[in-house]
C-alpha positions in Angstrom: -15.2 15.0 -11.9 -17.4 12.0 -11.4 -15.7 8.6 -12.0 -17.2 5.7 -12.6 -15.9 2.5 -14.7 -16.3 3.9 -18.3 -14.1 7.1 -17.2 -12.0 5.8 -14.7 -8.3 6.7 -15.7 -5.4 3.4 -15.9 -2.2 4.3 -14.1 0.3 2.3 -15.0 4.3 2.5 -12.9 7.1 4.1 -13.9 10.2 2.4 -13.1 12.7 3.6 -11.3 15.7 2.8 -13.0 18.7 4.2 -10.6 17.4 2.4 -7.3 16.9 -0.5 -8.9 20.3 -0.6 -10.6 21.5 -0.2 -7.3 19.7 -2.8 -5.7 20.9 -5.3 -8.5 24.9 -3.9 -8.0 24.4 -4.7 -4.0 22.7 -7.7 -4.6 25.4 -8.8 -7.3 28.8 -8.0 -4.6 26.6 -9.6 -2.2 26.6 -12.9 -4.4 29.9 -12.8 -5.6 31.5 -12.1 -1.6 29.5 -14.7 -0.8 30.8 -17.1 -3.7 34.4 -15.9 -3.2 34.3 -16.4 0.4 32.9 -20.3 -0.4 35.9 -20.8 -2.7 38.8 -19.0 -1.0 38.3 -19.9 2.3 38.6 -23.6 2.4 42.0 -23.1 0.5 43.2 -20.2 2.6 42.8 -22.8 5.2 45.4 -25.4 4.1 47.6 -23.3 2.2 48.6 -22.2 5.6 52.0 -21.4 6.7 52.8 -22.7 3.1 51.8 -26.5 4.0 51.7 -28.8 1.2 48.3 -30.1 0.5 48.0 -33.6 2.4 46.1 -36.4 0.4 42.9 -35.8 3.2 42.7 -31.7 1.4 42.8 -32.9 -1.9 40.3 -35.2 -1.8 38.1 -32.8 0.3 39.0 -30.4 -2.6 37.9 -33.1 -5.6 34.5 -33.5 -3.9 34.0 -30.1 -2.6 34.7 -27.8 -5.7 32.8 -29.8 -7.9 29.5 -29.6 -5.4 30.2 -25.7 -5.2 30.0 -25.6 -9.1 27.1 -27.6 -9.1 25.1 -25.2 -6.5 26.1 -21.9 -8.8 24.8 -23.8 -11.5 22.0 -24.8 -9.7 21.2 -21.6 -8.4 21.5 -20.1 -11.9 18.8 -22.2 -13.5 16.7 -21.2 -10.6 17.0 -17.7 -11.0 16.6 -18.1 -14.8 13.3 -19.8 -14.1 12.0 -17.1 -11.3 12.7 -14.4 -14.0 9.9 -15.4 -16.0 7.7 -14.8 -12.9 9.1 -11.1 -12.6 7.5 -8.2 -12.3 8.1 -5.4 -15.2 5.3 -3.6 -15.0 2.8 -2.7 -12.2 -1.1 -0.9 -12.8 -4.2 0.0 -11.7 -7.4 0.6 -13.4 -10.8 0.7 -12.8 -10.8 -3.5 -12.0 -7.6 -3.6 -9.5 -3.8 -3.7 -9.4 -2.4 -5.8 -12.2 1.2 -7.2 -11.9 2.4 -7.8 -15.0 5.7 -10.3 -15.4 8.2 -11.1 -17.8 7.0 -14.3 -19.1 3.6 -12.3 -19.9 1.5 -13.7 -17.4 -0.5 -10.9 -15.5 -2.1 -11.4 -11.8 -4.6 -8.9 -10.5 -6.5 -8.5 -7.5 -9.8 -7.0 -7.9 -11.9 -4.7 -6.0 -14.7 -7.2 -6.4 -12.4 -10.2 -5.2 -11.9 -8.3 -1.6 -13.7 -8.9 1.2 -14.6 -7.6 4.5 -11.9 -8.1 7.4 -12.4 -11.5 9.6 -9.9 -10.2 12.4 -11.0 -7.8 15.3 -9.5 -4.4 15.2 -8.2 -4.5 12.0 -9.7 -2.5 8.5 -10.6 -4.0 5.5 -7.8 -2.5 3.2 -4.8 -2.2 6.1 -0.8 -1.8 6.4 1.7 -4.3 8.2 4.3 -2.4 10.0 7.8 -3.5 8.6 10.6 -4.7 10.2 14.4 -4.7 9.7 14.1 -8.5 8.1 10.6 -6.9 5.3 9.3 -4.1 3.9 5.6 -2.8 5.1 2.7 -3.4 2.4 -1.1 -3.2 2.6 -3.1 -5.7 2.7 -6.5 -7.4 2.0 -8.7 -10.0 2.6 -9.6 -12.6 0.4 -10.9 -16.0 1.4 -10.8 -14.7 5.0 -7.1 -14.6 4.6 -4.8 -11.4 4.3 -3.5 -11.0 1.2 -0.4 -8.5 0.6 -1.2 -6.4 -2.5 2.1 -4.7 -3.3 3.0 -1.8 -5.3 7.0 -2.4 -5.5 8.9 -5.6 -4.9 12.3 -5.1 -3.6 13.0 -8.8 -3.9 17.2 -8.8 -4.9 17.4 -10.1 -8.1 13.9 -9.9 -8.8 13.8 -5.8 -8.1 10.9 -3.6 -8.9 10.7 -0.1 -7.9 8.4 2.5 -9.5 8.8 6.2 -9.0 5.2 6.6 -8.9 4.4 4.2 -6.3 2.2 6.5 -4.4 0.5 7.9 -7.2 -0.5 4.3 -7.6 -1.4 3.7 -4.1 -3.6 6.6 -4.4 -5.2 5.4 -7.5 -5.6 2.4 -6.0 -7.5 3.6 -3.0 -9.5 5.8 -4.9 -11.2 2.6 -6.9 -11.8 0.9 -3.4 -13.6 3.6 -2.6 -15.3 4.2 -5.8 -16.1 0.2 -6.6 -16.2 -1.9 -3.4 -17.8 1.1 -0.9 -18.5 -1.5 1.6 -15.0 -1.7 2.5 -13.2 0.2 4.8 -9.3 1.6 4.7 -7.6 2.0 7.3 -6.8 6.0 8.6 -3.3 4.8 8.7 -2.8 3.2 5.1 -3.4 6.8 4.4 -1.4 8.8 7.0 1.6 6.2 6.2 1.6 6.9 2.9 1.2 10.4 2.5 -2.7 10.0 0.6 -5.0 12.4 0.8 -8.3 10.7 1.8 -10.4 12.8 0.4 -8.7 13.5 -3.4 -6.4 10.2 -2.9 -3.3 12.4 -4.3 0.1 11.9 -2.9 0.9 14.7 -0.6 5.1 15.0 -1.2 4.5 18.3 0.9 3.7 15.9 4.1 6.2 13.5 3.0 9.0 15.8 3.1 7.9 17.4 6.3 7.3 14.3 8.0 10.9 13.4 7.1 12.6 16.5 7.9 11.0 16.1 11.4 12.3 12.5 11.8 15.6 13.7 10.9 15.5 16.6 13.4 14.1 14.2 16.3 17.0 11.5 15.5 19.7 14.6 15.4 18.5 15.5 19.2 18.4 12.0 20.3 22.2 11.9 19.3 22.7 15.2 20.9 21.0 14.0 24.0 23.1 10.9 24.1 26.1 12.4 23.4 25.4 15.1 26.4 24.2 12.1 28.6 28.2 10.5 28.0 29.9 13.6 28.4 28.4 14.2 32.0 28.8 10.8 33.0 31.9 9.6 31.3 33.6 12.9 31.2 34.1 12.7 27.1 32.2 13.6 24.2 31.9 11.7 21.0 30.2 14.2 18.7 31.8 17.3 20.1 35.6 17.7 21.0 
């Protein structure tokens, strides 16, 4: 079928509700180690060997308390004014990929708003590699800056994860191709991603057998290292 902007078909995310409810319990132990760590600790500290409190700890503790209250009160209100900002929905029509947030607010970036690349070597519609510390994304280029253009945000407390996030990738792709022609996507925006550049559907086949094979090489490297100590060290750790 021929697509063109009257016919173009809107995608819109489907969330994923168990990852992200996981992401939120993590986040929320995280938080509350953290806050129980700030509280205990300090006590833990002159309640030792069952010392009295001098008058030094309980003034520390009369300014100190008080400040932590303050900060997780603080630090509420701030995460009560990012979560209008958040993202609840995520699509991509026959314009660009819309983000659309709690508070109602929608922003989009638009086939028409992207430009051509201004760094050597580097596509027009291109991934950053991700590190332990972020994610990887694909990016644009808009006012001869990159600009991330993000199909999940895996941001904590501000978590969105769709189930269909290739299928929306895809989609995605497909309208570059169909309404900005003059850009070009990287070959590895699609291999990384499992897109077929030629229908722009998610190939889960590729996905699973490009996992399976990653967990086969790691299993050998293991193996090999474990082999490696036995010889040298005269013990094993994966095999008695």
């Amino acid at each position: 079928m021929i697509y063109n902007k009257e016919n173009f078909p809107k995608v819109t995310s489907q969330r994923n509700v168990p990852v992200t409810l996981l992401v939120y319990v993590l986040f929320g132990l995280l938080c509350f180690a953290m806050l129980l760590l700030f509280a205990v600790l300090p006590l833990s500290i002159q309640l030792e060997h069952n010392s009295r409190l001098s008058n030094g700890e309980m003034i520390f503790d009369l300014i100190y308390f008080p400040l932590l209250l303050w900060g997780v009160w603080a630090l509420c209100r701030n995460y009560q004014h990012q979560k209008l900002k958040k993202i609840i929905s995520i699509s991509v029509d026959h314009n660009g990929i819309h983000h659309h947030q709690y508070n109602g607010a929608v922003e989009s970036i638009l086939y028409k708003e992207l430009e051509r690349s201004t760094e050597i070597y580097v596509s027009d519609i291109d991934r950053k590699i991700g590190t332990k510390y972020s994610p990887s994304y694909i990016f644009g280029f808009k006012e001869g800056k990159q600009i991330p253009i993000h199909f999940s945000k895996p941001a904590d407390g501000m978590t969105y994860i769709p189930k269909n996030k290739y299928q929306l990738i895809g989609h995605f792709l497909h309208g570059v191709s169909l309404f900005s022609p003059n850009l070009k996507v990287s070959q590895a925006v699609y291999t990384d991603y499992f897109i077929n550049p030629k229908t722009f559907e998610f190939d889960k086949k590729a996905q699973r057998i490009t996992y399976f094979i990653i967990f086969i090489v790691i299993i050998l490297i293991l193996i090999g290292i474990d082999l490696f100590i036995k010889y040298t060290k005269g013990f094993s750790i994966l095999f008695n």
